[in-house]
N, C-alpha and C positions, 0 to 999 in steps of 0.2 A: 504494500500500500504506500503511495507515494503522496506524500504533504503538499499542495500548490496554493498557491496566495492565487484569490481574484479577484479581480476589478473589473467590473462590467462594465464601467464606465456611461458616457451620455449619448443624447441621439439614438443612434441602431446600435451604439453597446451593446446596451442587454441581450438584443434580438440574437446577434451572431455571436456574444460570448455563452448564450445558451446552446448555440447551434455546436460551436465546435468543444463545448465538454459532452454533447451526446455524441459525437462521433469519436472524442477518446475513447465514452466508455465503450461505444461499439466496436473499437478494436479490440477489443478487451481488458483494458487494463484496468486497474483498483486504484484511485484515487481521492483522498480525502480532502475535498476544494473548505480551505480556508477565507474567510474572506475580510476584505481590504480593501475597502472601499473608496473611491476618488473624485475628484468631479464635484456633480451637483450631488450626487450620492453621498459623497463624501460630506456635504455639507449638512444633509437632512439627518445623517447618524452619527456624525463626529463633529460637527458643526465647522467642516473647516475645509474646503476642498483640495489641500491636501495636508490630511491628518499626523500630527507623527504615529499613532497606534498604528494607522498602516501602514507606514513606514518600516515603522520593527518591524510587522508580520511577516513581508516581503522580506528586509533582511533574515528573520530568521528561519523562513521558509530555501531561502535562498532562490526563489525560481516564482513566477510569478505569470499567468494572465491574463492579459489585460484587454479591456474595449480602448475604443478610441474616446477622446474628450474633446467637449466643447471650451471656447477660452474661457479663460480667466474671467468671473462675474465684474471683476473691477478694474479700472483700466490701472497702470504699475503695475500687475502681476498677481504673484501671491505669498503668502506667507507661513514659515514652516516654525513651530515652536516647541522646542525639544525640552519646555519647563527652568534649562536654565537662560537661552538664547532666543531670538526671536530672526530668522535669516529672510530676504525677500530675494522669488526669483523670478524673472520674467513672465514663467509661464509654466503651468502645473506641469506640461512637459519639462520642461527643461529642469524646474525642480526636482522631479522624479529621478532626473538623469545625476544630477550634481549630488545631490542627497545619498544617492547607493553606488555614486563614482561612475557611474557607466557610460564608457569612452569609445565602444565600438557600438556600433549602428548597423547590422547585419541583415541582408537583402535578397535573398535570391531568389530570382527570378526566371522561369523560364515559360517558349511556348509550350500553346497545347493543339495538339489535335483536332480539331472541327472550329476552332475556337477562332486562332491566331493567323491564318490565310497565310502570306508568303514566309512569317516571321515564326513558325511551326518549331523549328530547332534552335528556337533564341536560349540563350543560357548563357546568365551573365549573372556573377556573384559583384552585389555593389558591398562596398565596405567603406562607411561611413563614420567618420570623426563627430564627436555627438557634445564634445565638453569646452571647445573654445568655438574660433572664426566670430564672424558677426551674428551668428542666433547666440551668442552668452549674453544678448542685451544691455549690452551697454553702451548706452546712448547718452548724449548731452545738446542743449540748445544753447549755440554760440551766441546767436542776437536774435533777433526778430524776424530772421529772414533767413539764417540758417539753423541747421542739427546735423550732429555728428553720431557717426557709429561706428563703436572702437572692432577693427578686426585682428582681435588676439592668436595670436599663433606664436605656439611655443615648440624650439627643438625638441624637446621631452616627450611631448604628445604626439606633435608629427611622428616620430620614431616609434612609439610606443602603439599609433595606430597602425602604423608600417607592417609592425611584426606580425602585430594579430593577423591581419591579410595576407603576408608570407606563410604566417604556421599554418592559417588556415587553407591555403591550397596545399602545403604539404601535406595535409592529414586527409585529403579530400582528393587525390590526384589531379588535381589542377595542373596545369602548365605555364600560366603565365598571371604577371600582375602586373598592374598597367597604373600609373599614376598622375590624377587629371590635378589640371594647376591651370592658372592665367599668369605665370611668374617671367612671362615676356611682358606685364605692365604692373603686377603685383610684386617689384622685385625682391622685398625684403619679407613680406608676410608670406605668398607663395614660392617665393624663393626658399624661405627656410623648409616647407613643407616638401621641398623639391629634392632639394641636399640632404633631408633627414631620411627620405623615401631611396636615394642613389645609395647611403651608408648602408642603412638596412639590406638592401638589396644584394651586397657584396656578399652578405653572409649567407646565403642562397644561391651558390651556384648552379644549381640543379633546376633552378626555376627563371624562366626570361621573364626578363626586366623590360619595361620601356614606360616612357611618360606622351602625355599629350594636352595639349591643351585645351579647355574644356571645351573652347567652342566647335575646334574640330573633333574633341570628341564625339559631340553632340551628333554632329554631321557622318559620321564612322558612323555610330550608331545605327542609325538610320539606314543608309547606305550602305553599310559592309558589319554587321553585327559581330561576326566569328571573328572580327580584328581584337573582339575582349573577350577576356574569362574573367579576369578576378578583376576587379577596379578600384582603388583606393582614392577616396577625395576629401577633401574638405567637408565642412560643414551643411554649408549652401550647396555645395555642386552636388552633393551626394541626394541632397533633398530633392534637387530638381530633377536632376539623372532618373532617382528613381520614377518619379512619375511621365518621363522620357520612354521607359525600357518598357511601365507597365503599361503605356499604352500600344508599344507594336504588339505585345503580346494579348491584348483586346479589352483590358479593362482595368484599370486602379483597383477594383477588386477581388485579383490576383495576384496581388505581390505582396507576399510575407514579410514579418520582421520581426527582430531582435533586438534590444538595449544589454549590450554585455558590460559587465564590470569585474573588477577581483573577486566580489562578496556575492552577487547576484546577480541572477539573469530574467531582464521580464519581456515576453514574447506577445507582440500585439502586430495588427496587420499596418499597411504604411497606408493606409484612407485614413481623412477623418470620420468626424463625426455624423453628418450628412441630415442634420435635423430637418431637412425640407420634406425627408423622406421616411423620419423616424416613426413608430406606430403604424406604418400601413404594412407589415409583412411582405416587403419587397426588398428589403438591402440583400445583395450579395456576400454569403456569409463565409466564401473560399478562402482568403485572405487571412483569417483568424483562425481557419480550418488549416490549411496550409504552416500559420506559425506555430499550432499547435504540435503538428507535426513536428517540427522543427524544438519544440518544447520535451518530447518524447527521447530526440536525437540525442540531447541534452542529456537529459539524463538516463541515456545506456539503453532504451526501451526501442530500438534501431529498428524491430520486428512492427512494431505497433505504428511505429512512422511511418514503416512502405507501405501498409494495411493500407495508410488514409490516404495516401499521395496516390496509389493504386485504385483505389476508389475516386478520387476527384478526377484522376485521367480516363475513367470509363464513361464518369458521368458527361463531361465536356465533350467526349469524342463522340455518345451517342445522340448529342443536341437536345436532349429531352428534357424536363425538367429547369430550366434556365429562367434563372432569376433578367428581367429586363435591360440590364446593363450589358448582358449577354446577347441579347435579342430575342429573350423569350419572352413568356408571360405568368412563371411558376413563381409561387411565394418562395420564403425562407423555408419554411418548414417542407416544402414537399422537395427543394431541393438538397437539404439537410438530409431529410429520409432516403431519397434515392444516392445520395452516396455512402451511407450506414448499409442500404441493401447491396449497393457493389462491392463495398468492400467483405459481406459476407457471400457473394458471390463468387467473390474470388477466392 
């Protein structure tokens, strides 16, 4: 029986964090969902949207899933109070990230079958710096007429995101890692990100190296997708990249994710919140399904991950079933059920 922290979080939270704990348990495994509440949730049971009580749980669960969240009810952010300190972060994301240290931002993405049209063999690991650049929020207004925002990058981090992306194609057979920058105009912020990614690098012989800059990234992407496997970026680029990759692949609500850290890892898809569409049993619940997946891989349960991925590859390839961002017209639920039937299918 395996301990998980949840967070359903706001919008179609609930909908698809209900959706992807029944498709844990229909791969079979025994787990006792704790729960850790965030958001607007956060507020109505802990009065704070983001609580320290969930805090610790998530730290001492170590592993955590989560919905997506609405911003911050007030504009500065939000505030986290450990009884002796009181810390303010931009944004309950980025709180969540700073608070359990978690500096990698993991993505992968790939096509599907019936799904994705030319871009069917996409497979592209984004790996994402999550704890500096310009989303740490730090801003200032010079006069009346300007604002500044600070883009922190440190050799420490850069390097230390470096690694996690190198180890992780080693442990994954990856072949290559590829490192996006604009340090032909950013020469000192992405420049350090640049040299810290070429050091790392050296210690990896066994794995090709190369850099690009993001906007021909962008364009590679697009145009020649198999030019990447593993991608490591900044802040911002990773942000936008990914909603770049998941749309050849047919929908933002197909692309997994992770917040890694030394202490914890919490597994949510890379969509928001989507309240325009929250309550009508239509969000696409794959994305959460998918991290979940990815939350199994985590911890050792590697049987129980191909179950669901095996399952979401039948259901997409057969057209059935599909929630409307897909081009169907099935709710959550009957798409949730027909991939719990594939995967016992299989």
């Amino acid at each position: 029986m395996h301990r998980v922290a949840v967070a359903r979080g706001d919008g179609i939270g609930p909908e698809i964090t209900e959706a992807a704990q029944k498709v844990i348990e229909a791969a079979g495994l025994g787990v006792e969902w704790i729960d850790a509440p965030l958001g607007r949730d956060g507020v109505g049971r802990r009065g704070a949207e983001l609580p320290w009580e969930s805090l610790q749980t998530i730290k001492d669960t170590g592993i955590a899933l989560k919905g997506p969240l609405l911003a911050a009810r007030m504009s500065g952010g939000v505030s986290v109070d450990d009884g002796t300190a009181v810390r303010r972060h931009a944004s309950i994301n980025n709180g969540l990230r700073r608070e359990l240290s978690a500096y990698a931002n993991l993505r992968p993405i790939q096509g599907w079958k019936g799904i994705s049209g030319n871009y069917e063999n996409l497979d592209v690991v984004i790996v994402r710096e999550i704890s500096e650049g310009v989303y740490s929020g730090i801003e200032r207004r010079v006069d009346a007429d300007a604002v500044e925002a600070i883009n922190r990058v440190t050799r420490s981090g850069s390097r230390r995101l470096t690694r996690f992306a190198f180890d992780y194609a080693a442990r994954h057979g990856r072949k290559k890692v590829s490192a996006i920058h604009k340090a032909n105009v950013l020469h000192l912020a992405d420049g350090t990100f640049l040299q810290a990614a070429r050091e790392i690098a050296a210690g990896y012989p066994e794995i090709e190296f190369d850099d690009k800059m993001v906007d021909a990234a962008c364009y590679l992407m697009v145009k020649s997708p198999r030019v990447f496997d593993v991608m490591a970026l900044p802040n911002q680029y990773g942000d936008i990249m990914t909603d770049l990759v998941a749309g050849l692949a047919g929908s933002l609500g197909l692309a997994p994710g992770a917040n890694i850290g030394p202490g914890a890892a919490v597994f949510e898809a890379s969509h928001g919140a989507a309240p325009d569409i929250a309550g009508r049993g239509i969000a696409n619940p794959i994305g959460l399904i998918l991290s979940a997946a990815m939350l199994l891989d985590h911890i050792g349960e590697s049987g129980a991950a191909a179950r669901i991925r095996r399952g979401v590859g039948a259901v997409l390839a057969a057209g059935r079933r599909l929630t409307p961002d897909l081009g169907g017209s099935s709710s959550t639920k009957d798409l949730t059920g027909a991939i719990c039937g594939a995967m016992l299918d299989g």
